[in-house]
PATISE-92259 format. One record per residue: residue in three letters; x, y, z of N, C-alpha, C, CB in turn. Coordinates in steps of 0.02 Angstrom, whole numbers, plus 50000, padded with zeros to 5 digits. Glycine has a CB too. Example, Ala and Ser with C-alpha at 12.3 -4.5 7.8 and 13.67 -1.06 7.14 Angstrom:
// PATISE-92259
ALA506604971650390506154977550390506604983550390505654977650452SER506424988850354506844994750357506455000250394507044997050286
// end
This chain:
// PATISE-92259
UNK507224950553434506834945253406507264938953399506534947253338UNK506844932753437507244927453429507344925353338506864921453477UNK507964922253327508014917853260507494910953237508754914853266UNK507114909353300506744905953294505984903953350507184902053283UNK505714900853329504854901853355505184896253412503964898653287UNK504514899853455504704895853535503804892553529504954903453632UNK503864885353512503234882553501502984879753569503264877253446UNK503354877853609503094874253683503684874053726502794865953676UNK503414874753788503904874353839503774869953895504014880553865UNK504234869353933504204863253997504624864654059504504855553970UNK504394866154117504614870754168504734863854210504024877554199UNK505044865154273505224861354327505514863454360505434856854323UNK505494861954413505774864554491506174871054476506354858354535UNK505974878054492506244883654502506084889154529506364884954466UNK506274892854555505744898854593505654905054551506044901954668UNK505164901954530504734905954493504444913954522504164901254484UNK504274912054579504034917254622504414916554673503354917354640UNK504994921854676505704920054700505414924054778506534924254645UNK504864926054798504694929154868504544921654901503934935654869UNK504274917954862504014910554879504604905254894503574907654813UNK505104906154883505664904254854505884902354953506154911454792UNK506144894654964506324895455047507094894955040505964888655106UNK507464898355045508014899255030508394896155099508104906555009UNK508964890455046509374884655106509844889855143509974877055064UNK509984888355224510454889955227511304894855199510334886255233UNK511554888655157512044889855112511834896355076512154883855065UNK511344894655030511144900954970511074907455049510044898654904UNK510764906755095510804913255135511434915055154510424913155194UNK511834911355173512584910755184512884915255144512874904155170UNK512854911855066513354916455012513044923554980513514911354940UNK512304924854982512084929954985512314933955027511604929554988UNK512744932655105512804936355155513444938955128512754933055223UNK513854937255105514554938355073514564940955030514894934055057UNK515114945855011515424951354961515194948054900516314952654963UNK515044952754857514804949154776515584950754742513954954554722UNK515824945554748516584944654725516734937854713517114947254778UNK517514935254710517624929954721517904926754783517874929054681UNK517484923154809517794919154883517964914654897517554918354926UNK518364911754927518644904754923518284904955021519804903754898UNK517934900055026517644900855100518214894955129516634898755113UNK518344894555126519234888355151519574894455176519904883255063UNK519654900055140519824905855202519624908055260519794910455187UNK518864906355264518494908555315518544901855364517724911055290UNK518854897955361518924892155402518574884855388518704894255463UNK518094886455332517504879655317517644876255246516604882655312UNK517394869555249517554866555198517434867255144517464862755201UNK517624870455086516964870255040516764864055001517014875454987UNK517294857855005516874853754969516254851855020517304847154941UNK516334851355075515754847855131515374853355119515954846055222UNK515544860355135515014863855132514344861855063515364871055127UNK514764861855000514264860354963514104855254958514274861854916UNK514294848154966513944843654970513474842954995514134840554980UNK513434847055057512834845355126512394848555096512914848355212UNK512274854555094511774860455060511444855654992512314869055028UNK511874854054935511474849354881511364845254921511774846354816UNK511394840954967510934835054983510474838155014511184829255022UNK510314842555052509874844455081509024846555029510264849755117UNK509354847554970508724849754924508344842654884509064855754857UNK508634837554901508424832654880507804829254924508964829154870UNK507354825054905507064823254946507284816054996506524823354913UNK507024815755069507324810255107507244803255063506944809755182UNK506674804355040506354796154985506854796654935505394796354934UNK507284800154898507864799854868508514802854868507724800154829UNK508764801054921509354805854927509754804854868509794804654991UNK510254811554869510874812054822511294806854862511274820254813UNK511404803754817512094799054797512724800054836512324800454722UNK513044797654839513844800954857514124803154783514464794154899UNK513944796254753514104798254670514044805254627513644794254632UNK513204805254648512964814054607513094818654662511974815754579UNK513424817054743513814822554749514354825554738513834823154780UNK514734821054732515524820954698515604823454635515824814154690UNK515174821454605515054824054513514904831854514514244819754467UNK514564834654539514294838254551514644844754602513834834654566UNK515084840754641515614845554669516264846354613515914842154746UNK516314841054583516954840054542516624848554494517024829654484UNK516094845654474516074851654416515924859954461515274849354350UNK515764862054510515904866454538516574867254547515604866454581UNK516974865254592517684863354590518104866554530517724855554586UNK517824861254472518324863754407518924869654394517874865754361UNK519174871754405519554878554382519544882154468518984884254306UNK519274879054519518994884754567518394887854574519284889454560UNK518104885054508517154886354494516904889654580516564875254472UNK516994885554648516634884554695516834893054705516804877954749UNK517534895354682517464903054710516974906254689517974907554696UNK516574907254649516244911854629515584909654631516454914154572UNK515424905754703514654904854720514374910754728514494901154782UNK514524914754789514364920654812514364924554754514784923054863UNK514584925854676514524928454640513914926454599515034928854622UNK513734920354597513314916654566512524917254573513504911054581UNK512544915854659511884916954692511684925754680511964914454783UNK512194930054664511764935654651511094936254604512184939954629UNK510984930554554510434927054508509994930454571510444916954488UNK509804928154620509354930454671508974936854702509594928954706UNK509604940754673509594949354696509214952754627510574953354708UNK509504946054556509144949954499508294950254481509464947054439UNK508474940554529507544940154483507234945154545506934928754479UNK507404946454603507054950554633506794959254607507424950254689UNK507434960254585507204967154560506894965654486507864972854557UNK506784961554455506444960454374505974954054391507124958054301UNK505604953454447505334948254462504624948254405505224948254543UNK504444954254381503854954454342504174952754291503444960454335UNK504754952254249505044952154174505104943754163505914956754165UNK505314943754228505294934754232504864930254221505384932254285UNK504384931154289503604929654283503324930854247503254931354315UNK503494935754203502954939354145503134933554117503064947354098UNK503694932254083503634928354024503564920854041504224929553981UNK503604917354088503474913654084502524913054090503954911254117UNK502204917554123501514918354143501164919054057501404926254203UNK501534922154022501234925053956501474923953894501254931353957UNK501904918753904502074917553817501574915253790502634912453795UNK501454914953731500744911453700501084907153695500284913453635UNK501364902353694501684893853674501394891653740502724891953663UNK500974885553729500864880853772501474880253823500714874653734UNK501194878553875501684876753956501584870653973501474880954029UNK502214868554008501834860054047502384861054101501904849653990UNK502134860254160502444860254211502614852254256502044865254246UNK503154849954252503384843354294503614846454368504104838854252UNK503664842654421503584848554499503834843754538502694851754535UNK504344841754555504424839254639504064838654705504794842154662UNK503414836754713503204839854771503654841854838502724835754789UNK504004837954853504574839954917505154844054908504904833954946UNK505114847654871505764853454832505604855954895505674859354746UNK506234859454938506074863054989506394871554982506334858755049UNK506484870954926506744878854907506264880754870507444880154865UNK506184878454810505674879654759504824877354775505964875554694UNK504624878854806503894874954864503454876254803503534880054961UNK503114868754821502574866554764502164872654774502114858654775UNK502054876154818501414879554800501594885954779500884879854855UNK502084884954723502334891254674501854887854606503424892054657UNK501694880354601501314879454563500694879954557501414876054554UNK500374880854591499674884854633499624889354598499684887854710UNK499994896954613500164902454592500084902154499500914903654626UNK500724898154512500734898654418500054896854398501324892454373UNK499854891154402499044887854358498664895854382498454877454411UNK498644897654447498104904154457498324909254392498244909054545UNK498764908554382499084915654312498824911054252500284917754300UNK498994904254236498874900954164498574894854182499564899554118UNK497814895054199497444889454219497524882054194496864891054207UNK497544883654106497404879154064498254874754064497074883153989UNK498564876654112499374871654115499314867354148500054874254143UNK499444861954126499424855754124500174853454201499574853254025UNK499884852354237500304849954291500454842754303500044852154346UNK501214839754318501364832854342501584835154416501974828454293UNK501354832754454501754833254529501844824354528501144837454615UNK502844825254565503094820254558503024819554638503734820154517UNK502784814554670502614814854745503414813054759501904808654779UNK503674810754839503964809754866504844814154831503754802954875UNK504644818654771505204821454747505494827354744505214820354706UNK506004827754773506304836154794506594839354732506994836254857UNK507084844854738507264847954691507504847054610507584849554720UNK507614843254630508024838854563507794831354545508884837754583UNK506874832254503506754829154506507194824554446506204830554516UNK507324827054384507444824254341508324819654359507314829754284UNK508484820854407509064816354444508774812854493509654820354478UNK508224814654515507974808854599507584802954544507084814154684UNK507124805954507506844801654486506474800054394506474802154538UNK507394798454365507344800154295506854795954234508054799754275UNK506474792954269506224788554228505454792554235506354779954251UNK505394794154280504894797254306504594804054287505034797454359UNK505134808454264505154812654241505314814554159505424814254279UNK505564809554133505644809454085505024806354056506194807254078UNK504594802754079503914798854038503524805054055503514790054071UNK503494807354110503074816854116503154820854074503304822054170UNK503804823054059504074828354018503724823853944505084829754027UNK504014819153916503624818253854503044818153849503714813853827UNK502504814953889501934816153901501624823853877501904814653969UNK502064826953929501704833753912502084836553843501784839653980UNK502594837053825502824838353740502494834953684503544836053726UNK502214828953724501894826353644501184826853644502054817953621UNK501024828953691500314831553689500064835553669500104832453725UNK500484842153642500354847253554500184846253528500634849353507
// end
C-alpha cells in the first residue's frame, strides 16, 4: 500500500502496449547483445554517434533534436560510463513483455482519472496505442500534439505543458 492517494494521472508518449511498440534500430541492436555491461567502442562503433543518431531519429522531422539536447543528453548517458549499461537497460523491454497485463492493468484500471498528452509522429510509441487505450478507458480525455514525435514535452514545451495543465486542472 502506497503512503499516499494517487488522485490523477497524466501519461505521454510510451509503449503502453509494448507488442505495438516499433522498436528503433538501436533499441533492436542492444536487445541483440548480452544483458551485461558493454562498451560498443569495442565492437568498433561510436557510441556517442551511435546514440545521438538513434535519439534524433525519435523526434519528429517538424522538430528535430538540437545538437544542444543531443549533447545534454549524451553527456548524461555518458556520465560515469552510464552508455555501458544500455544493453542492460533496454532489458525494461523483455520485462513489460512478460508482465504486459500488470502494466496495462494499471494503467487501464486505476480509478484516478487519466489524461493522456500524445505526439502524433512518435515512431516507437505509435499513436494508435492511444486508440487502444481510450478502447480500455473511453471516458480519457486525449491531446494529440500534431507534427510531434517522441519527446513531446522537449519538441514542443509550451505545447505540452498548456495540455498537461489543461488536463490536471480539469478535476
Amino acid at each position: 500500500m502506497l503512503p499516499f492517494a494517487i488522485t490523477q494521472r497524466l501519461l505521454t508518449n510510451g509503449s503502453i502496449y509494448i507488442e505495438m511498440a516499433q522498436l528503433t534500430a538501436g533499441q533492436q541492436f542492444l536487445l541483440g547483445l548480452d544483458d551485461a555491461r558493454v562498451d560498443i567502442a569495442e565492437l568498433g562503433l561510436d557510441p556517442r554517434d551511435g546514440f545521438r543518431s538513434g535519439l534524433a531519429l525519435t523526434f519528429s522531422p517538424e522538430h528535430p533534436a538540437s545538437d544542444e539536447e543531443l549533447d545534454a543528453q549524451w553527456a548524461f548517458a555518458a556520465h560515469d560510463d552510464g552508455y555501458t549499461l544500455l544493453a542492460r537497460t533496454i532489458r525494461y523491454i523483455e520485462d513489460r513483455r512478460a508482465e504486459e497485463e500488470r502494466f496495462t492493468g494499471a494503467i487501464e484500471e486505476h480509478p484516478s482519472p487519466l489524461g493522456v498528452v500524445w505526439g502524433a509522429l512518435d515512431p516507437v510509441a505509435v499513436h494508435a496505442m492511444t486508440g487502444r487505450l481510450l478502447a480500455a478507458r473511453p471516458a480519457t480525455p486525449l491531446v494529440t500534439l500534431d507534427r510531434v514525435g517522441h519527446y513531446p514535452m522537449v519538441e514542443a514545451p509550451a505545447a505540452f505543458a498548456a495540455s498537461a495543465r489543461s488536463l490536471l486542472e480539469s478535476d
